[in-house]
C-alpha angles and dihedrals in degrees: 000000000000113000083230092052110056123193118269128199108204106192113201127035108202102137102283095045084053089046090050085049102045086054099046086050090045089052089051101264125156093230121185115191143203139176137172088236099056092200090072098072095055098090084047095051087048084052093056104264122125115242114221122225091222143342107275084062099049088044084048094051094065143034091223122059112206102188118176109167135146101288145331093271084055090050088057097043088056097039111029082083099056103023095119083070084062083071107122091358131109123243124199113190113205087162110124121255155079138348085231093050091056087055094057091042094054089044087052100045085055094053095057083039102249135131124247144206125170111205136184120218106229099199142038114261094278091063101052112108098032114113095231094064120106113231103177129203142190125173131059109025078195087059095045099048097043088058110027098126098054087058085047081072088065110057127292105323111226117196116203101178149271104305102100088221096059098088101049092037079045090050101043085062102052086050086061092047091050086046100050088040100046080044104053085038087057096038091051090043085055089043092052094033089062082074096043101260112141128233086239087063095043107046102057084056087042084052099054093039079059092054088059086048092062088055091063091048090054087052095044105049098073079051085059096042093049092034090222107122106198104193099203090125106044125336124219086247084059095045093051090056081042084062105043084066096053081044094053092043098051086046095049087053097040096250119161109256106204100105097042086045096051092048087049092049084055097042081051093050097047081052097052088050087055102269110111083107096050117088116260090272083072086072087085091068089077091040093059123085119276103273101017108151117237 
């Protein structure tokens, strides 16, 4: 094993947790694995990496734990045997949940003194191992920063902080982002395909119009921060009329509305609170909590 290359143990081999460790093999890592379902490991060990028999010795083979399994309450099922091996060891979570459950799973790392980090996985399995994938984290900065370049291997290794919680909830909002945005892509390809335009048409002009919507989040976001929505570019009123023609056009066409007909009832609502003359940023003053400060 190369000094620069540690040895890594990756528990659980579903299709994201093989992909983490081929990739780990194919970047010169010593990788042990392990999975529930033993057969799982076989294409890896041809590949070069060591099953382990359970999973005390692959906890034992390597000073960081990569688990990704089902769930938290699978993590704990796996690990709450054998957690006093954890003892002096690190432990990344790519396992899917919470923010409160990051919290649990970080308080109950440190009581069987152990490190922890909690991670999203910003792709699907193809995409691990290319340095433009987003691979965030959110724990132990000590942890982060002693084997950063072993998460390099991943993918491009974001660290959010300290709070266990802000990957997942970090994660949980970017989800919301993909979905609205693959949505509205899919409604608008609908819209333009009723007059026989295809997707493939459609989408290289979609792309770029998203490149200009960055720029309004960029704009927007000190807006958000201040709370203070100065509507000298385009004012919720404006945005309302903007909507009654998408909704006229996908009518017309026999597009289903749902989505168009949702983003107007909240443009409505953020009007009827006093903000038709905000920018559109002052929308999220009817998406907070009732009584979020601002």
């Amino acid at each position: 094993m190369r000094s620069d290359h540690p040895a890594v143990t990756v528990i659980g081999l579903g299709s994201m947790g093989s992909a983490l460790a081929a990739v780990l093999l194919e970047r010169g890592h010593e990788t042990t694995v392990w999975n529930r379902s033993a057969d799982k490991a076989r294409a890896l060990a041809d590949r070069g990496a060591r099953p382990a028999a359970d999973v005390e010795e692959a906890i034992a083979a390597s000073p960081l734990i990569i688990a990704c399994v089902l769930d938290h309450e699978a993590l704990r099922t796996v690990l709450d045997p054998v957690a006093g091996s954890l003892a002096g060891k690190v432990l990344v979570n790519l396992s899917s949940g919470s923010p409160e459950q990051a919290d649990e799973a970080a308080a109950w790392a440190r009581s069987h003194a152990a490190d922890y980090l909690d991670g999203a996985i910003m792709t699907t399995p193809p995409g691990v191992g290319s340095p433009g994938t987003m691979f965030l984290y959110s724990g132990s900065r000590t942890a982060f920063e002693a084997h950063r370049p072993t998460l390099e291997a991943m993918g491009d290794p974001l660290y959010l902080g300290t709070d266990p919680g802000l990957a997942s909830l970090y994660d949980a909002a970017l989800l919301g982002l993909m979905w609205s945005t693959m949505t509205g892509w899919l409604h608008g390809t609908a819209l333009v395909g009723a007059e026989k335009t295809p997707a493939t048409a459609f989408t290289p002009v979609a792309i770029r119009w998203l490149s200009t919507v960055s720029g309004f989040l960029t704009t927007y976001a000190p807006q958000v921060d201040a709370g203070r929505y100065p509507g000298d570019d385009a004012t919720i009123d404006v945005q309302i009329a903007a909507v009654d023609h998408l909704l006229h056009a996908a009518a017309a066409r026999g597009v289903d509305n749902a989505l168009p007909e949702l983003l107007k009832s909240v443009m409505e609502r953020a009007r009827a609170a006093g903000h038709g003359s905000d920018s559109y940023a002052g929308v999220i003053e009817v998406l907070r909590k009732p009584g979020t400060v601002t």
